[in-house]
C-alpha positions as CSV (number, residue, x, y, z in Angstrom):
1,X,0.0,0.0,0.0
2,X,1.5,3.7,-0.8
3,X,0.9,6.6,0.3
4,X,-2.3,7.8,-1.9
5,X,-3.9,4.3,-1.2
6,X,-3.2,4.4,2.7
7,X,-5.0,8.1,2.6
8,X,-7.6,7.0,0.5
9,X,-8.4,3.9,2.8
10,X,-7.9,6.4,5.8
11,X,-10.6,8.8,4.4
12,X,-13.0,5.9,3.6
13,X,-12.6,4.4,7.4
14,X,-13.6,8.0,9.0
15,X,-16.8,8.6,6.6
16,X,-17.8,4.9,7.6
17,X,-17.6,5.9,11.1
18,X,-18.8,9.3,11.3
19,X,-22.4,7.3,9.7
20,X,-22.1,5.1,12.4
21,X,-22.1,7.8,15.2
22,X,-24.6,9.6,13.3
23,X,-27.1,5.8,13.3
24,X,-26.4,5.8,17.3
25,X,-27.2,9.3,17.4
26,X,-30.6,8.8,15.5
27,X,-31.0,5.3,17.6
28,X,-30.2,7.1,21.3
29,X,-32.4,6.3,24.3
30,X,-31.4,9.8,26.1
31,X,-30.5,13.3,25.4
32,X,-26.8,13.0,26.6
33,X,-25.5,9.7,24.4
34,X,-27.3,11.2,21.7
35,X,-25.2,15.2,21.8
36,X,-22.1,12.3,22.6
37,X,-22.6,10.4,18.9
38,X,-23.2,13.6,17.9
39,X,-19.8,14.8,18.6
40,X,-18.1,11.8,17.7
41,X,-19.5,12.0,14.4
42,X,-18.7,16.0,14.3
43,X,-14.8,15.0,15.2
44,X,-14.6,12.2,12.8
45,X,-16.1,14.8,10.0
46,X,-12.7,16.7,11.0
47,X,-10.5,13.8,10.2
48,X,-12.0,12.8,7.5
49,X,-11.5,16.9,5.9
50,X,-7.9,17.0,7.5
51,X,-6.8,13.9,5.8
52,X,-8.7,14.7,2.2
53,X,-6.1,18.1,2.4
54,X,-3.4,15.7,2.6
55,X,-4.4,13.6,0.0
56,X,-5.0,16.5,-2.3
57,X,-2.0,17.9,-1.3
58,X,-0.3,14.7,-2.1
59,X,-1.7,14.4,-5.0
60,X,-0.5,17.8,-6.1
61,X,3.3,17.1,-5.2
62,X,3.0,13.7,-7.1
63,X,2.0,15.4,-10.4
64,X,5.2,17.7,-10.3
């Protein structure tokens, strides 16, 4: 695996679990664990942008 694959995979893996705190969210009991999946979703959302920059980024040096 290289670089652009590792990112790619990387990106995939924090969509994939952003939707899943976003289906606990939707499928909380309480207030509190649902504002909590919330979050987590919110934070993986910020992973998954931060490591998109890098791939484009990468991708940018590559074709140079």
């Amino acid at each position: 695996m290289n670089i652009r694959e590792a990112l790619e995979t990387a990106i995939k893996a924090e969509a994939n679990a952003r939707q899943r705190y976003l289906d606990m969210a939707a499928a909380a009991e309480d207030p509190e664990s649902r504002l909590l999946f919330e979050q987590l979703a919110r934070e993986e959302e910020s992973h998954e942008k931060r490591l998109a920059e890098r791939l484009k980024a990468f991708k940018l040096m590559d074709s140079i």
